[in-house]
PyMOL Python script that loads the backbone (N, CA, C, O; Angstrom):
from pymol import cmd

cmd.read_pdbstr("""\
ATOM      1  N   UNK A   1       0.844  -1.189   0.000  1.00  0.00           N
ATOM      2  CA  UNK A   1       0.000   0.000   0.000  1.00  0.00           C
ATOM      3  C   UNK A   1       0.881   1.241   0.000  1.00  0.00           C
ATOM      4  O   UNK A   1       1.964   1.232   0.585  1.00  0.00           O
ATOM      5  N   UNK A   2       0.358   2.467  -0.748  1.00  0.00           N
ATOM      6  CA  UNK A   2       1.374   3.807  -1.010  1.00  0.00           C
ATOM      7  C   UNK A   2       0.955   4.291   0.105  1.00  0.00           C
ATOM      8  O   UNK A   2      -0.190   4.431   0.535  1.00  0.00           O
ATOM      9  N   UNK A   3       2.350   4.633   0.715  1.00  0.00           N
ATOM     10  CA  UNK A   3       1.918   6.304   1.895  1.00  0.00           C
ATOM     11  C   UNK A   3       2.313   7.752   1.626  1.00  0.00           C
ATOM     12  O   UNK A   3       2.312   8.728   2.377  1.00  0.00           O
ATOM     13  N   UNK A   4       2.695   7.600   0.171  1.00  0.00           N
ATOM     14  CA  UNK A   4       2.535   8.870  -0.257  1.00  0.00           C
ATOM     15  C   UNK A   4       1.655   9.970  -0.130  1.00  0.00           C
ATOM     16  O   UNK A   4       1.703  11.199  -0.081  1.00  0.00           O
ATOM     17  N   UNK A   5       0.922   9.150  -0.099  1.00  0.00           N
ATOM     18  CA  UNK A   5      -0.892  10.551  -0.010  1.00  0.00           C
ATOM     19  C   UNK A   5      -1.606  10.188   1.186  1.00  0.00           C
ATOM     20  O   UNK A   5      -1.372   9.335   2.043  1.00  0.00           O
ATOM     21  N   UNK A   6      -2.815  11.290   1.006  1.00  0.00           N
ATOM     22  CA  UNK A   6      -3.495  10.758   2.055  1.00  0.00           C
ATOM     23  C   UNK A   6      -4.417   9.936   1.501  1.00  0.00           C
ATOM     24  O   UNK A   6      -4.526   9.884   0.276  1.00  0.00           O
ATOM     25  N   UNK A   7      -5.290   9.103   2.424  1.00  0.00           N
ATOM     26  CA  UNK A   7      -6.308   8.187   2.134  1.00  0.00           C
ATOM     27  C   UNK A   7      -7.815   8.796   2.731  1.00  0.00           C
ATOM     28  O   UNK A   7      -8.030   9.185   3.879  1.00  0.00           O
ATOM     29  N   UNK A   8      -8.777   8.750   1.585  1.00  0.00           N
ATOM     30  CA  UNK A   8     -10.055   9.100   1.912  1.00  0.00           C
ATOM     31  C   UNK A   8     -11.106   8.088   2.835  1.00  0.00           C
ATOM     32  O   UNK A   8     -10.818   6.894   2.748  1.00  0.00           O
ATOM     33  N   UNK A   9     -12.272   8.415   3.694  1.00  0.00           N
ATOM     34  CA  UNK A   9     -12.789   7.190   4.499  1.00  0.00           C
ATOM     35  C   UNK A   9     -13.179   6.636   3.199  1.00  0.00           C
ATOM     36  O   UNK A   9     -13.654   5.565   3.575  1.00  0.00           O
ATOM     37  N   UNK A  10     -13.305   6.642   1.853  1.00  0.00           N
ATOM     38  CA  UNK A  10     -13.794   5.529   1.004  1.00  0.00           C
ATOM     39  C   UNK A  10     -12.600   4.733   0.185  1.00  0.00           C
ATOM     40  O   UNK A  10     -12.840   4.099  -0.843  1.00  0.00           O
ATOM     41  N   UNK A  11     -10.873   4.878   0.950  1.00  0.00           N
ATOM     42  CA  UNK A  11     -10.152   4.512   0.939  1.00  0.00           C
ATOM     43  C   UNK A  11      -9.634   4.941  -0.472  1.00  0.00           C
ATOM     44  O   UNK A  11      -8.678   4.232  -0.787  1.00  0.00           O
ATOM     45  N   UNK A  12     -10.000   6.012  -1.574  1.00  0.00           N
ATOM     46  CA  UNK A  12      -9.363   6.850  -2.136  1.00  0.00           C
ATOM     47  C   UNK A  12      -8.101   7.414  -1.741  1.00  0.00           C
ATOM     48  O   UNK A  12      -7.983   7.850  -0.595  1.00  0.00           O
ATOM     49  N   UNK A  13      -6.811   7.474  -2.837  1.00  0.00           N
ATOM     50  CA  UNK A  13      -5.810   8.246  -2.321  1.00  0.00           C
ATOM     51  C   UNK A  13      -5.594   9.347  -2.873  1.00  0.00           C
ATOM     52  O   UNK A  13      -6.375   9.508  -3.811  1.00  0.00           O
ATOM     53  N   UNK A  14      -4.610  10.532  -2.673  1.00  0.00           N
ATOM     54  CA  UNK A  14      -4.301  11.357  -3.336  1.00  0.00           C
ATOM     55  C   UNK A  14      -2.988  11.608  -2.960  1.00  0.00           C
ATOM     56  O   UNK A  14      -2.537  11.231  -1.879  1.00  0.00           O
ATOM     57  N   UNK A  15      -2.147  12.418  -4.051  1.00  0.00           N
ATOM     58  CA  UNK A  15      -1.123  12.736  -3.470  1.00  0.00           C
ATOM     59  C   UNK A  15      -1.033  13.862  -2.316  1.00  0.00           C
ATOM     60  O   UNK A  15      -1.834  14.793  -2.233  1.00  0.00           O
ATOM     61  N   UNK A  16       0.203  13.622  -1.317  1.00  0.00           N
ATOM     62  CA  UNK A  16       0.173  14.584  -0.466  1.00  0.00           C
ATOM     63  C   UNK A  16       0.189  15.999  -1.151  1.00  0.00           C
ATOM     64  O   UNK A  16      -0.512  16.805  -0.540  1.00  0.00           O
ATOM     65  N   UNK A  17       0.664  16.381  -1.999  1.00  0.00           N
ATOM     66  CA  UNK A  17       0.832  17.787  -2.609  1.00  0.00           C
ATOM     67  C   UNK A  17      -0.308  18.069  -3.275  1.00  0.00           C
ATOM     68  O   UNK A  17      -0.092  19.064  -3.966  1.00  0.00           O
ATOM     69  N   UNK A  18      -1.391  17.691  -3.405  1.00  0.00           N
ATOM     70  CA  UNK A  18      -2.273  17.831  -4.051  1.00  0.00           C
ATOM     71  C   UNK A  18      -2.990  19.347  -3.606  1.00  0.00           C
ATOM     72  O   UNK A  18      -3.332  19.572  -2.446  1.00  0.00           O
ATOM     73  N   UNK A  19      -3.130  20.197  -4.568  1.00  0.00           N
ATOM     74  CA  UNK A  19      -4.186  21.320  -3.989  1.00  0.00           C
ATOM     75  C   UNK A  19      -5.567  21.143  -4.278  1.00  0.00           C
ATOM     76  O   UNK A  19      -5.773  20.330  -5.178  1.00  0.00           O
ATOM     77  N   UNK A  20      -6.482  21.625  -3.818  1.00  0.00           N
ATOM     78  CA  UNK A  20      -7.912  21.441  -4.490  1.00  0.00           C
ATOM     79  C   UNK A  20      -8.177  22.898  -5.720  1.00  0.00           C
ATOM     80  O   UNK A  20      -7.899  24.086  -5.556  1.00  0.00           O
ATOM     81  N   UNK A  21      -8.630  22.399  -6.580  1.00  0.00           N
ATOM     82  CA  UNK A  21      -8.774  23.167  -7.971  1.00  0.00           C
ATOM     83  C   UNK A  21      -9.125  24.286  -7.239  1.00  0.00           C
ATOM     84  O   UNK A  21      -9.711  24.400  -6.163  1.00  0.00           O
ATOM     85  N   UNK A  22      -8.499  25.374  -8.285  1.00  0.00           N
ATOM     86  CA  UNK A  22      -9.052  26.826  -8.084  1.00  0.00           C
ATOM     87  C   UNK A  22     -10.484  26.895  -8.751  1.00  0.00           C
ATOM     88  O   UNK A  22     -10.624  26.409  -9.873  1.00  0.00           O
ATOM     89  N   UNK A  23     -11.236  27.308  -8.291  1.00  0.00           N
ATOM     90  CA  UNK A  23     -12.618  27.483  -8.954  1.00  0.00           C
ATOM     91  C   UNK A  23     -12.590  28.835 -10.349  1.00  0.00           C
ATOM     92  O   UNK A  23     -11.898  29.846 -10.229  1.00  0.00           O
ATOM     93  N   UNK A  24     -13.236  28.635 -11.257  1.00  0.00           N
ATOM     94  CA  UNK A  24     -13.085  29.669 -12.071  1.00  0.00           C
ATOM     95  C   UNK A  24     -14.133  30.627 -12.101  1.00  0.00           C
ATOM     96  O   UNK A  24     -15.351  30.456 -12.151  1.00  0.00           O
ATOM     97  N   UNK A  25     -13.177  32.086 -12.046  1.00  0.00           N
ATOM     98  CA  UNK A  25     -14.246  32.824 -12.092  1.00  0.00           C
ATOM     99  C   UNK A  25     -15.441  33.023 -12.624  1.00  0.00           C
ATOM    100  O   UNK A  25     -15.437  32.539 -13.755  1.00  0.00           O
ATOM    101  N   UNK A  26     -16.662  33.593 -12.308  1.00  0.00           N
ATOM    102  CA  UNK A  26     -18.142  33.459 -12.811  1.00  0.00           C
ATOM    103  C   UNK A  26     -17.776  33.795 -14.160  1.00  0.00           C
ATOM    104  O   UNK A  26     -16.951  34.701 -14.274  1.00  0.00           O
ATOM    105  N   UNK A  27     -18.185  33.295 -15.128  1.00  0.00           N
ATOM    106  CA  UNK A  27     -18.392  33.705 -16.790  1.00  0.00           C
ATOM    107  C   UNK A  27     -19.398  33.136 -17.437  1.00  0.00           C
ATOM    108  O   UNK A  27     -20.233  32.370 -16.956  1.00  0.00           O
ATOM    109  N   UNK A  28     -19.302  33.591 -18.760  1.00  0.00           N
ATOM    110  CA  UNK A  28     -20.250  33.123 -19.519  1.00  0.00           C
ATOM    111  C   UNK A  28     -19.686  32.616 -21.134  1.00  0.00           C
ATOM    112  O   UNK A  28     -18.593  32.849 -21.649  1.00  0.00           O
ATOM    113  N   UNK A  29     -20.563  32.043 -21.554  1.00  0.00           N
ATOM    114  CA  UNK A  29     -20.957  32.398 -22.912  1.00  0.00           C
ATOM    115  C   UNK A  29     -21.882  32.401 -23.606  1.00  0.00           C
ATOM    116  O   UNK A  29     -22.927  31.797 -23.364  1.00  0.00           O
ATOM    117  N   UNK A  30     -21.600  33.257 -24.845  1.00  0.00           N
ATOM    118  CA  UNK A  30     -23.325  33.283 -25.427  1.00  0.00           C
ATOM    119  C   UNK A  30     -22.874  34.214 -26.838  1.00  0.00           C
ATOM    120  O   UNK A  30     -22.143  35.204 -26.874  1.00  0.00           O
ATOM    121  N   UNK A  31     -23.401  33.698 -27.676  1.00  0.00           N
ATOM    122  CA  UNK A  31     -23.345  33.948 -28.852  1.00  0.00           C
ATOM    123  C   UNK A  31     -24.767  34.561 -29.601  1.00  0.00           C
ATOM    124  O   UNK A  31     -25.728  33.798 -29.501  1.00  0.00           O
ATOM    125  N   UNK A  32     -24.925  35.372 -30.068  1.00  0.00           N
ATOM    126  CA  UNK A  32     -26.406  35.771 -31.369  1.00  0.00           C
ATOM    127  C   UNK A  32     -26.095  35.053 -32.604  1.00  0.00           C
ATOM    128  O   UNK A  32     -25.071  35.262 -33.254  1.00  0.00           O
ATOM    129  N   UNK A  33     -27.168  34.044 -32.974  1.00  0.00           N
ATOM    130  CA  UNK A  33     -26.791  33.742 -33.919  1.00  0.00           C
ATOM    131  C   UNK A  33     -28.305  33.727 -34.661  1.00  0.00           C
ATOM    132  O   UNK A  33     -29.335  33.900 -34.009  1.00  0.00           O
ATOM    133  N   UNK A  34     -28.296  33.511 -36.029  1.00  0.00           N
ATOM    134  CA  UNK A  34     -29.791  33.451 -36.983  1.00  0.00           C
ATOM    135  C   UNK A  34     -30.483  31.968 -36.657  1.00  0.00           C
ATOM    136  O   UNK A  34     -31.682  31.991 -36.936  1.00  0.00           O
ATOM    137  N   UNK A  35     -30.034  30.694 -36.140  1.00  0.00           N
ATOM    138  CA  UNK A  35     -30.408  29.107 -35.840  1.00  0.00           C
ATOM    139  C   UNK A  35     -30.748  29.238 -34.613  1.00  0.00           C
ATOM    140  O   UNK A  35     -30.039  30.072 -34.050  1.00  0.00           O
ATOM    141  N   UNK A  36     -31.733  28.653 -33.780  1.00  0.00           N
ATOM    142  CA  UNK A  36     -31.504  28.553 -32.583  1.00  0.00           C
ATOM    143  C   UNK A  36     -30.751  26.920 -32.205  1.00  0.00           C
ATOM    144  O   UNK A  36     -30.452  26.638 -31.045  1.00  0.00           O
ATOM    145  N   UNK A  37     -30.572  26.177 -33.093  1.00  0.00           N
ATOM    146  CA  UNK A  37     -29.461  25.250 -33.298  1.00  0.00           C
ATOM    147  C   UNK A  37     -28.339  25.619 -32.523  1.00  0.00           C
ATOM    148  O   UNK A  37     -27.866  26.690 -32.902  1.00  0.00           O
ATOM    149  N   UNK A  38     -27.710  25.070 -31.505  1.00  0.00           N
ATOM    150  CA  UNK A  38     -26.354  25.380 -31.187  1.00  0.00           C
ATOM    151  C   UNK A  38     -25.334  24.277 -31.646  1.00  0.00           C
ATOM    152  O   UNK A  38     -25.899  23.205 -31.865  1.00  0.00           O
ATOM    153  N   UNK A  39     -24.044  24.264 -31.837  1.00  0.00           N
ATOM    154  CA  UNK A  39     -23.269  23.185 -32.327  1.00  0.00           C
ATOM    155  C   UNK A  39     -23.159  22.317 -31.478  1.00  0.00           C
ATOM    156  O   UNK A  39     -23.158  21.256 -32.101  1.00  0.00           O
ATOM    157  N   UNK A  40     -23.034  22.055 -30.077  1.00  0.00           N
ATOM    158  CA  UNK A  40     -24.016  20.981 -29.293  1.00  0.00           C
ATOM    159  C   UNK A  40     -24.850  20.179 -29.788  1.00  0.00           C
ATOM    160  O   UNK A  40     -24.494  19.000 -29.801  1.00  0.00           O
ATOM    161  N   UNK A  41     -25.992  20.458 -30.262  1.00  0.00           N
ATOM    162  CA  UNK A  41     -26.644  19.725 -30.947  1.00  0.00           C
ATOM    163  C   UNK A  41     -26.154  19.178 -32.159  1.00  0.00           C
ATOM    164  O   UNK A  41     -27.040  18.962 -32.985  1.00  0.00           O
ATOM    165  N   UNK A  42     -25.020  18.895 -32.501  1.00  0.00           N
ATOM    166  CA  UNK A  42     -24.211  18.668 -34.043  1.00  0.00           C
ATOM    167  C   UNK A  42     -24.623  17.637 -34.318  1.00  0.00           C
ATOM    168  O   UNK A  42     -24.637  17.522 -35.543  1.00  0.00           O
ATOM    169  N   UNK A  43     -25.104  16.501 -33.658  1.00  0.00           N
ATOM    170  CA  UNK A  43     -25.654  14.951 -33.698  1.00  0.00           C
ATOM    171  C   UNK A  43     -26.766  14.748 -34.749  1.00  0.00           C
ATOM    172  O   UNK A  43     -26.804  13.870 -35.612  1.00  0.00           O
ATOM    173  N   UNK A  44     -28.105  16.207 -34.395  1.00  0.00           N
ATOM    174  CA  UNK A  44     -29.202  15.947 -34.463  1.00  0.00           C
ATOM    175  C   UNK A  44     -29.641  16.857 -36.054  1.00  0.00           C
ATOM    176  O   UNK A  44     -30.741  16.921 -36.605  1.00  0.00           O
ATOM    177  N   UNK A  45     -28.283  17.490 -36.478  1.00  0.00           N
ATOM    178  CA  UNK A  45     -28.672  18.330 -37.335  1.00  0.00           C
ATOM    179  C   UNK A  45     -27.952  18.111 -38.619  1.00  0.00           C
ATOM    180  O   UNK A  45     -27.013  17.321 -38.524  1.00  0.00           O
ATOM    181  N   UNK A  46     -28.235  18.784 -40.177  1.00  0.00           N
ATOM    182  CA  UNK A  46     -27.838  18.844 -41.328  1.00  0.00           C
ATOM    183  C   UNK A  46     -26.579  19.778 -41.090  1.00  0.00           C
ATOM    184  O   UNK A  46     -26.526  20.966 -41.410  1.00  0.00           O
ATOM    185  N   UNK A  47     -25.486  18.984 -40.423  1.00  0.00           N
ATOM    186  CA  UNK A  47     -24.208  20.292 -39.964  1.00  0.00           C
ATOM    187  C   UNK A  47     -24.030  20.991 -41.487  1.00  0.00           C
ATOM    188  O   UNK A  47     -24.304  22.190 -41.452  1.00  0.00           O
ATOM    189  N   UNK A  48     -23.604  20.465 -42.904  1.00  0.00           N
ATOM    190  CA  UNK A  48     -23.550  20.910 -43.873  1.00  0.00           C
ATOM    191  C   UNK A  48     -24.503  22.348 -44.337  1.00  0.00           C
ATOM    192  O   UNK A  48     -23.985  23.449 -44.524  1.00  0.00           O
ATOM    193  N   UNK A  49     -25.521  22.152 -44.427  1.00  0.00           N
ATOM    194  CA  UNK A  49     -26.641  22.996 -44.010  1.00  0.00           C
ATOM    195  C   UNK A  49     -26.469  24.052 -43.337  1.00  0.00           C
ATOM    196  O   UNK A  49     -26.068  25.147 -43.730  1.00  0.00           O
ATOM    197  N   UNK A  50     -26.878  23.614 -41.970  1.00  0.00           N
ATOM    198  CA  UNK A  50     -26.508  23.985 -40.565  1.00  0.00           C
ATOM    199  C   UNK A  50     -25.159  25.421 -40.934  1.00  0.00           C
ATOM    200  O   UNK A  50     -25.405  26.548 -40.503  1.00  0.00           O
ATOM    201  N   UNK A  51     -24.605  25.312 -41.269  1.00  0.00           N
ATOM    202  CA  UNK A  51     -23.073  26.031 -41.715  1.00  0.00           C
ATOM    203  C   UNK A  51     -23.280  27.082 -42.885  1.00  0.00           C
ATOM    204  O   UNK A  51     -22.901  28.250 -42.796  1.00  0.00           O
ATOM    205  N   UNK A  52     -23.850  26.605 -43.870  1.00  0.00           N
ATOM    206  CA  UNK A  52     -24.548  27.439 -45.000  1.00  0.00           C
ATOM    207  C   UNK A  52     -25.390  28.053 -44.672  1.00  0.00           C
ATOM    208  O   UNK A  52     -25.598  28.843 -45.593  1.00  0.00           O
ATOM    209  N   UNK A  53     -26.155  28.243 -43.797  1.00  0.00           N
ATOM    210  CA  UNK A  53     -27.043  29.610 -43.067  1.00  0.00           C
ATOM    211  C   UNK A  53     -26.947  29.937 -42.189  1.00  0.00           C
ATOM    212  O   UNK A  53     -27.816  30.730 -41.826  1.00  0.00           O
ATOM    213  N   UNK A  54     -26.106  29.666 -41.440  1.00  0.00           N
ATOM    214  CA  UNK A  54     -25.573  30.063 -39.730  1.00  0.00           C
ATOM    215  C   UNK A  54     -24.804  31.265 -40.046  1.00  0.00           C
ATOM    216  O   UNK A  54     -23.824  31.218 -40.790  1.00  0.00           O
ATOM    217  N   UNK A  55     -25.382  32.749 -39.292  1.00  0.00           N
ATOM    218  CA  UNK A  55     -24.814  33.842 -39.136  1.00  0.00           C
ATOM    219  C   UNK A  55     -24.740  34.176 -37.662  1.00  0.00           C
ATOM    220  O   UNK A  55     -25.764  34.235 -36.981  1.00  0.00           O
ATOM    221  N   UNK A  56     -23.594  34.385 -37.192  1.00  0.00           N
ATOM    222  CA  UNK A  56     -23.137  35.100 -35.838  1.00  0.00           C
ATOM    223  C   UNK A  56     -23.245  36.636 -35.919  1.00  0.00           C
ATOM    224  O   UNK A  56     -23.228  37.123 -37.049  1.00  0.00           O
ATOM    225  N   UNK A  57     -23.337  37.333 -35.015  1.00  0.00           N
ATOM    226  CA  UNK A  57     -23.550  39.100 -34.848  1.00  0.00           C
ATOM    227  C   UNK A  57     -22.986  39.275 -33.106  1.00  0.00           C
ATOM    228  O   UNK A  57     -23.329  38.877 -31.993  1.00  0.00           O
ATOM    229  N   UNK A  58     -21.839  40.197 -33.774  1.00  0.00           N
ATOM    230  CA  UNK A  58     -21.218  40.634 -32.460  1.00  0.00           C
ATOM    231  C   UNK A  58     -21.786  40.898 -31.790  1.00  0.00           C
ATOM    232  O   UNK A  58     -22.967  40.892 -32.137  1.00  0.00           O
ATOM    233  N   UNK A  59     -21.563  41.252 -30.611  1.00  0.00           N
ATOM    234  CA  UNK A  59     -21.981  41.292 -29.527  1.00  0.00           C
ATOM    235  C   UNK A  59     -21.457  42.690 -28.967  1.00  0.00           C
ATOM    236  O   UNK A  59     -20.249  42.673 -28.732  1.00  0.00           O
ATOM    237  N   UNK A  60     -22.144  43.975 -28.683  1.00  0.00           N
ATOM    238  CA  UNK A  60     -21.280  44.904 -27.978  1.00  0.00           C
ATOM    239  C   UNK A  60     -21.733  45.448 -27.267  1.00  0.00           C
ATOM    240  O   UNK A  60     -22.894  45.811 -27.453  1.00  0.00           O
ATOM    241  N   UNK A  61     -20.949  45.832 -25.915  1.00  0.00           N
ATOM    242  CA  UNK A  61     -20.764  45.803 -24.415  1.00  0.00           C
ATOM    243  C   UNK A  61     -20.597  47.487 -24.135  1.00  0.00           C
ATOM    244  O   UNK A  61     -19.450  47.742 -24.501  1.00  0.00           O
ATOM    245  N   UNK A  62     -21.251  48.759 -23.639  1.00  0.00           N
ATOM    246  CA  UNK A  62     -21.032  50.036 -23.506  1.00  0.00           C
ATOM    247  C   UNK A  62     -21.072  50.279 -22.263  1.00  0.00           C
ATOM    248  O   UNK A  62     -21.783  49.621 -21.504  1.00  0.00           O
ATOM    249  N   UNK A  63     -20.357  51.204 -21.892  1.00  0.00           N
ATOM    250  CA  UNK A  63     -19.787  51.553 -20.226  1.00  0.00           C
ATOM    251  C   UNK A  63     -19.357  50.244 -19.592  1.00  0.00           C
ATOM    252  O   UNK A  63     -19.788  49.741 -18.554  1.00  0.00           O
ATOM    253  N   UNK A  64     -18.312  49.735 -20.513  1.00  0.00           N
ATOM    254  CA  UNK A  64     -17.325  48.375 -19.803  1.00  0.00           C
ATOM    255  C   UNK A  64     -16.221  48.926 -20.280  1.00  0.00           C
ATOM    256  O   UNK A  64     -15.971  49.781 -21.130  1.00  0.00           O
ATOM    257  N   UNK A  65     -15.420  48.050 -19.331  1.00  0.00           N
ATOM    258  CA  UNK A  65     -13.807  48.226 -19.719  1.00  0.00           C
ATOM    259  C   UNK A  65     -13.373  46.652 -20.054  1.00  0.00           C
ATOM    260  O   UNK A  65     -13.941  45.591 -19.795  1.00  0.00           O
ATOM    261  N   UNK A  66     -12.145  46.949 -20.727  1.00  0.00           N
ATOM    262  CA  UNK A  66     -11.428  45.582 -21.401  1.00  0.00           C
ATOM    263  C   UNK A  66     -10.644  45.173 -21.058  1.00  0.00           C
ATOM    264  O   UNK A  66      -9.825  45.971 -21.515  1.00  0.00           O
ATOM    265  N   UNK A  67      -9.975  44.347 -20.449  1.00  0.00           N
ATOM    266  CA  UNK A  67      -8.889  43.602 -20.396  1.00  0.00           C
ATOM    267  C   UNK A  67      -8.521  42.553 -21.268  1.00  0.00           C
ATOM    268  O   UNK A  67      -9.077  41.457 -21.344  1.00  0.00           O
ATOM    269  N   UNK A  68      -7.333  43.039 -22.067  1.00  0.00           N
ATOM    270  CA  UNK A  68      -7.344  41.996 -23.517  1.00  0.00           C
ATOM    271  C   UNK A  68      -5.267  41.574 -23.160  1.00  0.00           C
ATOM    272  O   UNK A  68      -4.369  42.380 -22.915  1.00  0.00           O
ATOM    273  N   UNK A  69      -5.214  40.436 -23.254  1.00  0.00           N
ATOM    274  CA  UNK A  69      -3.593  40.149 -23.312  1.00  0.00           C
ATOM    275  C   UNK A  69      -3.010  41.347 -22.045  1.00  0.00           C
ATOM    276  O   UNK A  69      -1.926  41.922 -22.143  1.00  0.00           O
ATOM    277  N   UNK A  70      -3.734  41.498 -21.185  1.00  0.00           N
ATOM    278  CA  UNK A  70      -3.367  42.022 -19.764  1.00  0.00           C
ATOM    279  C   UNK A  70      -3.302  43.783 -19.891  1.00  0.00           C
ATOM    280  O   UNK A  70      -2.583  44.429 -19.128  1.00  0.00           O
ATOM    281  N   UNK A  71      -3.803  44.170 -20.518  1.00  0.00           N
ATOM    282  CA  UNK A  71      -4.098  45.714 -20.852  1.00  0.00           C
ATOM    283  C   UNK A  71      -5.235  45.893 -20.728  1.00  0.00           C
ATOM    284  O   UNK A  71      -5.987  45.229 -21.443  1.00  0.00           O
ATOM    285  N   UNK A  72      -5.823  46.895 -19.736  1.00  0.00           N
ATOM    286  CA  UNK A  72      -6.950  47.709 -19.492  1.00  0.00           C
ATOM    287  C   UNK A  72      -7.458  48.504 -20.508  1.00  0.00           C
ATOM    288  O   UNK A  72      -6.689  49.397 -20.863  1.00  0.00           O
ATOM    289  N   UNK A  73      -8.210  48.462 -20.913  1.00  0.00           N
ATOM    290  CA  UNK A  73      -8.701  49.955 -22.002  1.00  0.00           C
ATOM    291  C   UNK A  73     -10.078  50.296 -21.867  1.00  0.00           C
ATOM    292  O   UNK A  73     -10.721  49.305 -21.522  1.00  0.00           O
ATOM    293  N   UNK A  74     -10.852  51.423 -22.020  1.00  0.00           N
ATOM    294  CA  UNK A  74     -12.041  51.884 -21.850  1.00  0.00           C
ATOM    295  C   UNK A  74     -12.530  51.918 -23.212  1.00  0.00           C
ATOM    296  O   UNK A  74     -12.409  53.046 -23.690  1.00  0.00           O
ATOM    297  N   UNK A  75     -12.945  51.230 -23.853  1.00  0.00           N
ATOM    298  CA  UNK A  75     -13.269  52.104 -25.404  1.00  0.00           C
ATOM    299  C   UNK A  75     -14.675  52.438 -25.048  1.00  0.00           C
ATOM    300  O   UNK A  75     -15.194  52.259 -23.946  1.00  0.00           O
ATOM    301  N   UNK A  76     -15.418  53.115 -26.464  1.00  0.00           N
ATOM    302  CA  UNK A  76     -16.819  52.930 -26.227  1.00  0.00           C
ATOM    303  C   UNK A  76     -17.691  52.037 -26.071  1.00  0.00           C
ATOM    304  O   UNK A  76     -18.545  52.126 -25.188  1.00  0.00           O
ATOM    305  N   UNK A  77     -17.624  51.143 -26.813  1.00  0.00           N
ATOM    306  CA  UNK A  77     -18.169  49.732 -27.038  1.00  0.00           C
ATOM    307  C   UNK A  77     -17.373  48.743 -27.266  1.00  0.00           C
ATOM    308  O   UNK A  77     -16.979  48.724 -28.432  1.00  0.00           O
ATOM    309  N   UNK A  78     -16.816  47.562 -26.331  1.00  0.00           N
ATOM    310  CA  UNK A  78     -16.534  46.434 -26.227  1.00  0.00           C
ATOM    311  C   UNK A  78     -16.871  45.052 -27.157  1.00  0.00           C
ATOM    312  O   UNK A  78     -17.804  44.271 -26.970  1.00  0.00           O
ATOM    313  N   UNK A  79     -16.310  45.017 -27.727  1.00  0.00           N
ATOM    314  CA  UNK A  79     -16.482  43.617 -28.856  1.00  0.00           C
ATOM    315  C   UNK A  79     -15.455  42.337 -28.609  1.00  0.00           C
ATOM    316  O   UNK A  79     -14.427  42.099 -29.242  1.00  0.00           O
ATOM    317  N   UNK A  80     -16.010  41.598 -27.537  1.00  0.00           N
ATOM    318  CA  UNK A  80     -15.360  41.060 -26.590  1.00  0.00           C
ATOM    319  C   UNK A  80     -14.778  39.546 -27.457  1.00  0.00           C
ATOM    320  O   UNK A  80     -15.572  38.820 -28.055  1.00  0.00           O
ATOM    321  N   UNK A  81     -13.923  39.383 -27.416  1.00  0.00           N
ATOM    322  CA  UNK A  81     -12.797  38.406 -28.028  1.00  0.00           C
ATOM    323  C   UNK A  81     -12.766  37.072 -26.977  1.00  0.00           C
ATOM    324  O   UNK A  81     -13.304  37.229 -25.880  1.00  0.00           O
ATOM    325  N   UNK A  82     -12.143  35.756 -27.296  1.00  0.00           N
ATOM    326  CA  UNK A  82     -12.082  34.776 -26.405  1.00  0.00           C
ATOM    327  C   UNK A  82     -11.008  35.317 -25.496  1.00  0.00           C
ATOM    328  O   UNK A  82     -10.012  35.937 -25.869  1.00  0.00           O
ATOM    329  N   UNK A  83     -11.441  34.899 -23.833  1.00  0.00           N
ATOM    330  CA  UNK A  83     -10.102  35.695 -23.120  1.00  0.00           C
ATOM    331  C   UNK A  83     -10.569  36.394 -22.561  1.00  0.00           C
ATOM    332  O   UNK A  83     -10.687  36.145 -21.361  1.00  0.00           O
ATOM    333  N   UNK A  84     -11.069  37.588 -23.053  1.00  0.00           N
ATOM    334  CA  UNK A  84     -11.117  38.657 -22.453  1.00  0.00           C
ATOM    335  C   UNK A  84     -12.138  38.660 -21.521  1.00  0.00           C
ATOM    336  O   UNK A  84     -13.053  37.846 -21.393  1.00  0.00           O
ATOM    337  N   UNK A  85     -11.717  40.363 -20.432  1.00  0.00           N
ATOM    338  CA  UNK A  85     -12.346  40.366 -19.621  1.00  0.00           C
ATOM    339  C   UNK A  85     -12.828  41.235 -19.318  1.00  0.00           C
ATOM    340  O   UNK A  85     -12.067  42.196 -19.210  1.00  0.00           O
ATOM    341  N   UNK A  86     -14.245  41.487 -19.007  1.00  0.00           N
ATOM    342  CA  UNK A  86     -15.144  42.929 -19.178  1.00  0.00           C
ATOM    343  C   UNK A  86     -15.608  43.271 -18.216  1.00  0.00           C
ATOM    344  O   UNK A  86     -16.118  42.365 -17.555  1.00  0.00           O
ATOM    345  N   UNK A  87     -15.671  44.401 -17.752  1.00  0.00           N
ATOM    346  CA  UNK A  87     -16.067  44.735 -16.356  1.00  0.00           C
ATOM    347  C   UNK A  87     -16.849  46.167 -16.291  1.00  0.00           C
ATOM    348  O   UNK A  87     -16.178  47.199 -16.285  1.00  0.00           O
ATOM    349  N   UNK A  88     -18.107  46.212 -16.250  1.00  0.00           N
ATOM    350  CA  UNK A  88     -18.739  47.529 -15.701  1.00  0.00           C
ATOM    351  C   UNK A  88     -18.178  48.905 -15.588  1.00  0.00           C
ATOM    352  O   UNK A  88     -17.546  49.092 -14.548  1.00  0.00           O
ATOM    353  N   UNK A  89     -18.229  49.536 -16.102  1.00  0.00           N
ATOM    354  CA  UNK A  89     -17.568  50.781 -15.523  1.00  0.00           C
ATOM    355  C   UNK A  89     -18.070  52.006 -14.539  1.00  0.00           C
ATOM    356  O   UNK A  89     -17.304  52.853 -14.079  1.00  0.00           O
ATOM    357  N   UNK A  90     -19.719  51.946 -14.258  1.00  0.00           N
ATOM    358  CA  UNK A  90     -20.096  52.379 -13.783  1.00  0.00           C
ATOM    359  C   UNK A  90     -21.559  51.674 -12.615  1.00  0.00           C
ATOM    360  O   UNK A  90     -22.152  52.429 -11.845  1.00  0.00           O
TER     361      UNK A  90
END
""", "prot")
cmd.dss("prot")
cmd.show_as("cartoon", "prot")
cmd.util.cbc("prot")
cmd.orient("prot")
């Protein structure tokens, strides 16, 4: 038997160094799109199709600020990229 870790009462081990996951901050996602199809559903649908009329529409965010590749910026309207991070400004 390892005594490397500890042992759980359901006799699970882990290593001693183990941390417990950082939780991730609250987020989202969400997309506008013309389908109410999401690609989730890719199983149930004509993906070919599905692709040939699927239009996305940005999304933009006013009185937020940006954090993009670790730079703050205020613009007017926010057109938020994967990553980034948007925050209220008022």
């Amino acid at each position: 038997k390892s005594t490397s870790g500890s042992e759980s009462a359901n006799g699970n081990t882990s290593p001693a160094s183990a941390t417990p996951a950082t939780p991730a901050p609250p987020h989202i996602h969400i997309q506008a799109q013309t389908l109410p199809t999401a690609l989730g559903d890719i199983k149930t649908v004509d993906l070919p199709q599905m692709l040939r009329t699927l239009h996305t529409y940005p999304l933009l965010f006013r009185d937020a600020s940006l954090i993009r590749h670790g730079v703050e910026v205020w613009p007017s309207a926010v057109d938020p990229r994967r990553g980034d991070v948007i925050s209220p400004t008022n």
